[in-house]
C-alpha positions as CSV (number, residue, x, y, z in Angstrom):
1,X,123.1,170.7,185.2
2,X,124.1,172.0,181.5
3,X,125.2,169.2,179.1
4,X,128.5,168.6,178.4
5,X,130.9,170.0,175.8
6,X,133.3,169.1,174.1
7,X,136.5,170.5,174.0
8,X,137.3,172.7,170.9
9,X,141.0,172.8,169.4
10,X,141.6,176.4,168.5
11,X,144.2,175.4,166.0
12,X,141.5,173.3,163.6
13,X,139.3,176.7,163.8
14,X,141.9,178.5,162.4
15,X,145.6,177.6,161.4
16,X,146.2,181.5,162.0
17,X,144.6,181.6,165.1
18,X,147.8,182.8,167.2
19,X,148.5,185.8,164.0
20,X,144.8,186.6,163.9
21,X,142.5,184.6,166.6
22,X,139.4,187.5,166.4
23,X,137.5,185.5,163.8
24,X,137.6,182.1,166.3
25,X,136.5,184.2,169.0
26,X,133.9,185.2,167.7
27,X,132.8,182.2,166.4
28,X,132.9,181.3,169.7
29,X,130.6,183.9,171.0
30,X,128.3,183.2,168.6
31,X,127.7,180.0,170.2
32,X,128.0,181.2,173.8
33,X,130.0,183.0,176.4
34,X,132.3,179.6,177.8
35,X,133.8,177.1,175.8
36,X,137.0,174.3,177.1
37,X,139.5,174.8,174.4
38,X,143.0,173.5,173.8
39,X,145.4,176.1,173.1
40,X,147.8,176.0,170.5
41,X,150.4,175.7,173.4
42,X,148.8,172.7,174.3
43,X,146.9,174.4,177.6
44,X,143.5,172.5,178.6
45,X,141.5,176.0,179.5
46,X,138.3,177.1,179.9
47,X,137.6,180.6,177.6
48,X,135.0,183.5,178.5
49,X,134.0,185.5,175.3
50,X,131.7,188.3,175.0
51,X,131.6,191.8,176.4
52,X,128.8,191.2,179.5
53,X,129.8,187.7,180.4
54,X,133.9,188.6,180.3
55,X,133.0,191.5,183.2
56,X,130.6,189.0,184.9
57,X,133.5,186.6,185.3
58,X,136.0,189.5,186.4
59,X,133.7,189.7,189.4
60,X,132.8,186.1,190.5
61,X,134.0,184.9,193.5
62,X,134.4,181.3,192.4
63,X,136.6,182.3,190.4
64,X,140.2,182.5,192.3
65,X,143.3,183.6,191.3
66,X,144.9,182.7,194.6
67,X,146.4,179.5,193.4
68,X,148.5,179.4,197.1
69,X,145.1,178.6,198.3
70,X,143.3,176.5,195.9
71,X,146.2,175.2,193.8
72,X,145.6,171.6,195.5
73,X,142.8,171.3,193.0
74,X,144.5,171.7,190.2
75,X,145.7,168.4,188.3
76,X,149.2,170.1,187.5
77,X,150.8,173.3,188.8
78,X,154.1,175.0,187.7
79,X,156.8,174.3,190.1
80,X,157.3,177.5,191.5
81,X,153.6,178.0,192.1
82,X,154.4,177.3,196.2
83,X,158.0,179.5,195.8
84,X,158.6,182.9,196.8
85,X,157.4,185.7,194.7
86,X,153.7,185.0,194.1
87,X,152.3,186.7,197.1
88,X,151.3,190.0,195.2
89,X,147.6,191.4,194.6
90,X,147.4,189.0,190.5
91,X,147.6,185.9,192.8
92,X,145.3,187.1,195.8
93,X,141.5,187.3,196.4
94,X,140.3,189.3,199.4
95,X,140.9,189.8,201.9
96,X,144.6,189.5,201.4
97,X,143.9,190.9,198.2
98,X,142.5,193.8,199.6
99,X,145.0,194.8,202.1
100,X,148.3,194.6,199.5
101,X,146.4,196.7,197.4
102,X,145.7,199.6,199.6
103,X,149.3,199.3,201.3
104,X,150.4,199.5,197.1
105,X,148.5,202.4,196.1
106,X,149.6,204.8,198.9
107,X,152.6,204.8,197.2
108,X,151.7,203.8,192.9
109,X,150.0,207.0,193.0
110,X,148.7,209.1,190.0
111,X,151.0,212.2,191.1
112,X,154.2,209.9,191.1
113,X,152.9,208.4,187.6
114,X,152.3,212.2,185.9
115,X,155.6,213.3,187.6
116,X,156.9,210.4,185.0
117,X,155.9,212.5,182.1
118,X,159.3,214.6,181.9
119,X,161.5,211.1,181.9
120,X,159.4,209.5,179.5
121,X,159.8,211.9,177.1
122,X,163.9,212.4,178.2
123,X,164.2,208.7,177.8
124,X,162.0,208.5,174.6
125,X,164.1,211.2,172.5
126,X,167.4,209.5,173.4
127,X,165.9,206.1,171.9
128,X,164.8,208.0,168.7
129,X,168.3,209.8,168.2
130,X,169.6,206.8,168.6
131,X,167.6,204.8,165.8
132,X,168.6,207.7,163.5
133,X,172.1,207.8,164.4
134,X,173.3,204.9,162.0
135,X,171.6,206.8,158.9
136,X,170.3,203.6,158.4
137,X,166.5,204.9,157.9
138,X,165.4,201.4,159.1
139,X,164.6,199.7,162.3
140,X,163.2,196.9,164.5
141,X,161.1,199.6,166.2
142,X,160.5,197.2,169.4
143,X,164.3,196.6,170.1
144,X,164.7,200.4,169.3
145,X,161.9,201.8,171.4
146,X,159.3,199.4,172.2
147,X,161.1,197.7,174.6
148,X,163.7,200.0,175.7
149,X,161.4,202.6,176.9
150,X,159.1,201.0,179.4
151,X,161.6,198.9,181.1
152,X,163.7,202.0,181.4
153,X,160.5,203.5,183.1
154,X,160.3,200.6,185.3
155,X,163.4,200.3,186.6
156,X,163.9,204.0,187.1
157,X,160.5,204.0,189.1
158,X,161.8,200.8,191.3
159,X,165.4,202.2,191.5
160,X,166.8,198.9,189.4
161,X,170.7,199.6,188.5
162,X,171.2,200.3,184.5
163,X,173.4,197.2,183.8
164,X,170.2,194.4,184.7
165,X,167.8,195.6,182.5
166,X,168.6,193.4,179.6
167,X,168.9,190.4,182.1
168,X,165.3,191.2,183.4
169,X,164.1,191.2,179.5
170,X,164.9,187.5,179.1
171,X,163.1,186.3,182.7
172,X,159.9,188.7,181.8
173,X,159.2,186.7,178.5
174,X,159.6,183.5,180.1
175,X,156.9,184.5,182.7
176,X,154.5,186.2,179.8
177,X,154.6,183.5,177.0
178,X,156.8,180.4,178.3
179,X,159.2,178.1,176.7
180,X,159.0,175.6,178.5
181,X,158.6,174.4,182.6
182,X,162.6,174.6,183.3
183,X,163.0,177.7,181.1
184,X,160.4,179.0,183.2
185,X,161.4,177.9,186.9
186,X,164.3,179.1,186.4
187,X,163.4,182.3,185.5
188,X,162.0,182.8,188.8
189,X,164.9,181.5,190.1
190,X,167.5,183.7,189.2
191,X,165.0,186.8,189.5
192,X,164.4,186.1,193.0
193,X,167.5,186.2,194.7
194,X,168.9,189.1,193.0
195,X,165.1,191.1,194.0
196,X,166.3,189.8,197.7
197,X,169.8,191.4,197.4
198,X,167.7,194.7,196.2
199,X,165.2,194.8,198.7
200,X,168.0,194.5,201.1
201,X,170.2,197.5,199.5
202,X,167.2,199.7,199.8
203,X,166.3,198.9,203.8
204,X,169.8,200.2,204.4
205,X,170.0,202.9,202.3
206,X,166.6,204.0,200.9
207,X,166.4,206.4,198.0
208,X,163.6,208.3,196.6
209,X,162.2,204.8,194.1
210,X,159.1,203.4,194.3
211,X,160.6,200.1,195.7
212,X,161.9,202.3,198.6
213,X,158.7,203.6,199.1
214,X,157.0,200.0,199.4
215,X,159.5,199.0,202.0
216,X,159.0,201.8,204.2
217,X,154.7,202.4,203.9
218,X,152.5,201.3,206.3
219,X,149.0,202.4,207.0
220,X,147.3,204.0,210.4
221,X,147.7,200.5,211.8
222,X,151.4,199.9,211.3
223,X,150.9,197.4,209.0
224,X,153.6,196.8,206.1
225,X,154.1,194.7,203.3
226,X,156.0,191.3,204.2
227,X,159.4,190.8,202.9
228,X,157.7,187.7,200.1
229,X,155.1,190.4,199.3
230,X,157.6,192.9,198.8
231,X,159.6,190.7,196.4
232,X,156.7,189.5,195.1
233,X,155.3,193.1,194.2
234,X,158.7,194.4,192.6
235,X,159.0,191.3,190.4
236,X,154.8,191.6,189.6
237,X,155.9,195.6,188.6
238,X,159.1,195.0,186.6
239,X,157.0,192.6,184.7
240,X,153.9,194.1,183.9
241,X,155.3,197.7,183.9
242,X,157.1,196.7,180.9
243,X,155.0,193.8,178.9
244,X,151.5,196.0,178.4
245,X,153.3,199.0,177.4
246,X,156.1,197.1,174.6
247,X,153.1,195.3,173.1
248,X,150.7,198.8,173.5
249,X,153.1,200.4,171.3
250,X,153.8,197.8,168.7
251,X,150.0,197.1,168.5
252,X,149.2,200.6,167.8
253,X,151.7,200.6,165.1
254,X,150.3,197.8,163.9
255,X,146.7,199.0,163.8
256,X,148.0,202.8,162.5
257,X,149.8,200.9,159.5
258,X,147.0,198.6,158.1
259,X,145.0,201.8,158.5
260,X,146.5,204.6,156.6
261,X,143.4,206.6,156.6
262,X,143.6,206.8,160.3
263,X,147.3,207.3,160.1
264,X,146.5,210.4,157.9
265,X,144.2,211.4,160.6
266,X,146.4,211.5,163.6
267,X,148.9,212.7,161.9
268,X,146.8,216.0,161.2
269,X,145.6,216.6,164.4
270,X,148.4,214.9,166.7
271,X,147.2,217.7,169.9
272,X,143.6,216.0,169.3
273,X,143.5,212.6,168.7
274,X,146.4,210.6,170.1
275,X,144.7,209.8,173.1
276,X,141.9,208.6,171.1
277,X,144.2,206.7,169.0
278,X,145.8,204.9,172.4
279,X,141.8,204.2,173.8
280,X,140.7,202.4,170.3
281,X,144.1,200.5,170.2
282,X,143.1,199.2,173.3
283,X,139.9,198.1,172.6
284,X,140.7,196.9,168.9
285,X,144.2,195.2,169.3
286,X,145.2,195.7,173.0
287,X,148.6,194.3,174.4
288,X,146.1,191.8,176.9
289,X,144.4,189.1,174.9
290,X,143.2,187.3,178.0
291,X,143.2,187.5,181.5
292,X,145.8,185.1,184.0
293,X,144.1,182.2,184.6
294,X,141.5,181.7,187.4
295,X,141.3,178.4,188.9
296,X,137.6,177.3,189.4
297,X,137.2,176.5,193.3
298,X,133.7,174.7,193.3
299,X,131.9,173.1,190.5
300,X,130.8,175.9,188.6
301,X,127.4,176.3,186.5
302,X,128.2,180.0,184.6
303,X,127.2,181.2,181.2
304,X,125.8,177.9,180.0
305,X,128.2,175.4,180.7
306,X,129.4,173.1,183.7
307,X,133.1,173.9,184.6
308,X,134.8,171.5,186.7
309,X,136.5,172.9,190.5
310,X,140.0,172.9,189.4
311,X,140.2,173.7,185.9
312,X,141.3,177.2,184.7
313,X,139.4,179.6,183.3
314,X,140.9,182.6,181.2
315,X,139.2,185.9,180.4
316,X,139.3,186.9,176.8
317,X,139.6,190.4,176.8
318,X,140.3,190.9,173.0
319,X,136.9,189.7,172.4
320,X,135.0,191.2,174.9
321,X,136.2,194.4,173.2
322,X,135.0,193.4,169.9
323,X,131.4,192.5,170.9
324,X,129.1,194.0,168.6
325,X,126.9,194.3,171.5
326,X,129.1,196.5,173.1
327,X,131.2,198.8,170.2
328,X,129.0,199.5,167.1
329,X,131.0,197.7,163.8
330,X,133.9,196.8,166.8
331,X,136.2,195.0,163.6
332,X,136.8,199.0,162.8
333,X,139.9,200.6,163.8
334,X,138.5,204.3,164.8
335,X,140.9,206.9,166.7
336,X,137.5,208.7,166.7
337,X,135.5,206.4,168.4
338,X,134.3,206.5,172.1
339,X,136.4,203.5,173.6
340,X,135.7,204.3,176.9
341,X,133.8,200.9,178.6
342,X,137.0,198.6,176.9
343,X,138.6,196.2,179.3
344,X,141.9,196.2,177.8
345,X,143.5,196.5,181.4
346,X,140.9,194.3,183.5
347,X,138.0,195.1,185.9
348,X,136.8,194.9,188.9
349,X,139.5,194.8,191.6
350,X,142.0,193.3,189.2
351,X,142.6,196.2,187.2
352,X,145.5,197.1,186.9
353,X,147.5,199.6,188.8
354,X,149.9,200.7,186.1
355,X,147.1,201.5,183.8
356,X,147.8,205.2,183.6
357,X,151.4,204.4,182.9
358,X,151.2,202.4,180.0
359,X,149.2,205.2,178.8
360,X,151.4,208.0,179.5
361,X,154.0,206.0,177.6
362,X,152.0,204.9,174.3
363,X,151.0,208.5,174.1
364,X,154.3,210.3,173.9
365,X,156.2,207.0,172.5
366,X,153.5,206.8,169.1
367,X,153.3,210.5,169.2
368,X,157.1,211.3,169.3
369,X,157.5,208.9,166.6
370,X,154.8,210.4,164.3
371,X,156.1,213.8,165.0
372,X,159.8,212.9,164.6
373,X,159.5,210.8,161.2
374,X,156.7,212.1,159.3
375,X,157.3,209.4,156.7
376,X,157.0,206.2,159.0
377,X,156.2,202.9,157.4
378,X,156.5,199.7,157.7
379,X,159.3,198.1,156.1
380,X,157.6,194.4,155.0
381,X,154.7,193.3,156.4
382,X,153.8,194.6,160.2
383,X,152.6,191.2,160.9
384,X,155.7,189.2,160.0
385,X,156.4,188.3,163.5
386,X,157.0,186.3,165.4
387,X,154.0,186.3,167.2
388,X,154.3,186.3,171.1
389,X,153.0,182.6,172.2
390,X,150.0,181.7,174.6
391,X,146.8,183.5,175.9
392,X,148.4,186.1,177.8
393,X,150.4,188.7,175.8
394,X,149.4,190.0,172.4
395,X,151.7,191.5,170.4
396,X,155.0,190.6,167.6
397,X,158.5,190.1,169.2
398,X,159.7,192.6,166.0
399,X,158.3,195.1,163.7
400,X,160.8,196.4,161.3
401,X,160.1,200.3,159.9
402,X,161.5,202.5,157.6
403,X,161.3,206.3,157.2
């Protein structure tokens, strides 16, 4: 049995770890693959580092992210964990897993995504107008567009009304980077009755929306997803439809302004390059800094280190896509480079479904912005925050820009 270790404060190896936490990850990799940390938030976690050992874990069954199942091994649980809307394919292994994901993807197709492309770019030029409207020349470009765009996406795909959009913004960043536990149960409790009263709407008068589309499937056996799965799945959508693509954006800003040279680049050959510069803002800065957490169903021996059953184990994707082992010089930023092998969005079964639509809206969202104001900058520095809390999501809740 491997010794054991002790557990390493991420905020005494680095005081900036939550603005810049590369440099601890790494240092962390130098010294293996697993390491039990406590997060600046305060979370007891086990962390996976490194390229090979990051996809190993993606795949290992003793890992679990059905917490329905195993949660009674867990020393604390959040309080909804047991309540409606957690039966969707990020909290299921297989089989279960298995079958919500087939019944899903009948319908979360790659023709209904590209048939998106049109509305994107509709909904994308109306934002843009609108930050110029003022004559201002400035703005908090993830209020303006960030933000705006992908949740309009979202809920267009789903068939969500206009007027809850902004009242879905507030419970999706209490699910991604929590407050605290009330903030948080309640978030799920106000989401899920009003997902019940829209479920409903749609059985009795269907429309051509995704959501419709999930009620109504069934494969060559008959079967259909269950009305928890159902609200489980649209809340799972509305969330991460919107969260990967906001932070997408801002990162590649980000990444585009501390590298001017690359800026220069894209902006010269805008036909060739942006979805090169999309693939290496993935892999160098992508919205996912770690996986949700897996809870750890039988004592584990993996990578090195003893893990406990019960304790949680988080994926750090952000570092498996700076391995050196993996991407030659990875701490470049390179719109050139061959991304391809990142796992910005996951792998294995978990990856994620709405992978090409987070693509399809960084692409025209960074693009219509370089074409439309050939002069972008940031106005003060692009990493003023604040910083989006926890593990989870990567990214800055503003980045102001001028043109």
């Amino acid at each position: 049995m491997s010794a054991a270790r002790p557990v390493v404060e991420l905020l005494k190896l680095s005081p900036d770890f939550v603005a810049d936490p590369y440099p601890v990850y790494a240092e962390l990799r130098a010294q293996g693959p697993v390491h039990h940390v406590l997060t600046p938030d305060g979370e007891d976690l086990w962390l996976v580092v490194g390229h090979e050992a990051a996809r190993a874990a993606y795949t290992d069954p003793r890992f679990s992210r059905d917490w329905r199942t195993h949660g009674h091994l867990a020393p604390v649980l959040p309080a909804y964990a047991h309540g409606p809307g957690n039966a969707h394919v990020l909290l299921s292994d297989p089989p279960a897993h298995t079958r919500m994901r087939r019944l899903v993807a009948r319908e979360f197709t790659p023709r209904r995504i590209e048939a998106l492309a049109p509305r994107v770019q509709q909904v994308t030029d109306a934002l843009l107008d609108a930050m110029e409207a003022g004559g201002a020349r400035t703005a908090d470009v993830i209020d303006a567009l960030a933000f705006p765009l992908p949740m309009t996406v979202i809920c267009d795909l789903l068939g969500v009304p206009d007027l809850d959009r902004d009242v879905f913004r507030g419970w999706s960043n209490e699910v991604v980077a929590p407050t605290g536990p009330e903030a948080e149960q309640a978030a799920y409790g106000a989401a899920m009755p009003y997902l019940t009263g829209l479920i409903e709407a749609k059985r009795k008068a269907p429309g051509e929306d995704l959501l419709s589309a999930l009620i109504h499937t069934a494969d060559e056996d008959g079967d259909r997803l269950s009305q928890d799965e159902l609200l489980s799945m649209a809340f799972l959508l509305i969330v991460a439809g919107h969260e990967t693509t906001v932070n997408l954006i801002g990162n590649g800003l980000r990444a585009l302004f501390h590298h001017p040279d690359q800026l220069a680049l894209l902006r010269g050959d805008l036909d060739g390059l942006i979805d090169g510069a999309v693939e290496e803002t993935l892999r160098y800065d992508g919205p996912v800094e770690g996986s949700t957490p897996r809870i750890v169903r039988e004592d584990t021996e993996f990578g090195g280190a003893h893990i406990p059953a019960g304790s949680s184990v988080v994926i750090v994707l952000a570092d498996a896509d700076r391995d050196e082992r993996r991407f030659e010089e990875p701490h470049r930023f390179d719109i050139r480079r061959d991304a391809r092998g990142h796992i910005a969005f996951g792998h294995g079964i978990h990856f994620c479904l709405g992978a090409p639509l987070a693509r399809l809206e960084g692409r025209i969202a960074l693009r219509s912005l370089l074409e439309r104001f050939e002069d972008l900058a940031p106005d003060g520095s692009p990493d003023a925050g604040p910083w989006i809390s926890g593990t989870l999501i990567r990214g800055v809740r503003k980045l102001r820009v001028r043109w």
